[in-house]
N, C-alpha and C positions, 0 to 999 in steps of 0.2 A: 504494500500500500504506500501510496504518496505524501507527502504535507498536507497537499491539499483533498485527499481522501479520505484521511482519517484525522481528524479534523473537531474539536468543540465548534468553532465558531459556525453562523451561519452561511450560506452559497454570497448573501450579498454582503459582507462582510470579505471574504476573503475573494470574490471578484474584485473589489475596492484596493484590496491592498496589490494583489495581483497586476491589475491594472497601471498602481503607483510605479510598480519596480517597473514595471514592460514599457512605459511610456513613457519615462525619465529615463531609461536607460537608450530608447529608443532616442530620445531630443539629444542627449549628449553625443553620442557615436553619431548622429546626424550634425549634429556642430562640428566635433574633430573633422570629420570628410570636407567641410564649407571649409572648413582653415586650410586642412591641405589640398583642398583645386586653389583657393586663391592664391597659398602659397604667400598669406599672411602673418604670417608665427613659427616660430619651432618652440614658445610658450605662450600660453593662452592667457598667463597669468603673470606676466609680465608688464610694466605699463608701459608708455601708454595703452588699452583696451582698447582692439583694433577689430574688424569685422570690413576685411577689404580697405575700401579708402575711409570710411567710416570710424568713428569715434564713439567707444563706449563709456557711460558714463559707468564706474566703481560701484555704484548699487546694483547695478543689472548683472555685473560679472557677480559678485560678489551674492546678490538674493538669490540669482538661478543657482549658484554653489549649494546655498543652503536649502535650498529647496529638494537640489538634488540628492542631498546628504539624509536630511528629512525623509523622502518620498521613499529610498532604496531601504535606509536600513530601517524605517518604521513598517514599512511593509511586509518587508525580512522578516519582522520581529513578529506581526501578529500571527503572520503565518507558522511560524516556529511556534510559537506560544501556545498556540491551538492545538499543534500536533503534541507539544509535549505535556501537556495538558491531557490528551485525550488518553494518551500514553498508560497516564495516573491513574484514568478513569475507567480504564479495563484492566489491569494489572493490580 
């Protein structure tokens, strides 16, 4: 059985977190690719925050960071959580 098979939490609950990790993980490896065709960075995090000829402002690098950081390992978590959880609840 999987994380998400054996499971406390309920289907929309762990769609939600599911969703967090796949589509944050999806936005960033779609960021790195825009960096390397523009061939504008060999650090993303480096300043100035560049996005081709474009100027980024420091909140935007910096809130997608945390957002990014938020979305992957709380989503991680409820999923783990669940299963280990559910673990407790047959054993």
């Amino acid at each position: 059985m999987g994380l998400l098979h054996q499971n406390i939490f309920s289907d929309l609950v762990l769609f939600w977190a599911s969703f967090a990790v796949v589509v944050f993980l999806g936005v960033a490896l779609f960021t790195y690719l825009v960096h390397a065709i523009l061939k504008d960075t060999d650090n993303q995090f480096r300043k100035p925050f560049v996005l081709g000829k474009y100027r980024l402002p420091s909140f935007i690098v910096h809130g997608g960071m945390i957002l990014l950081i938020v979305a992957e390992i709380g989503g991680f978590s409820i999923i783990f959580l669940g299963y280990i959880l559910s673990l407790k609840m047959v054993g």
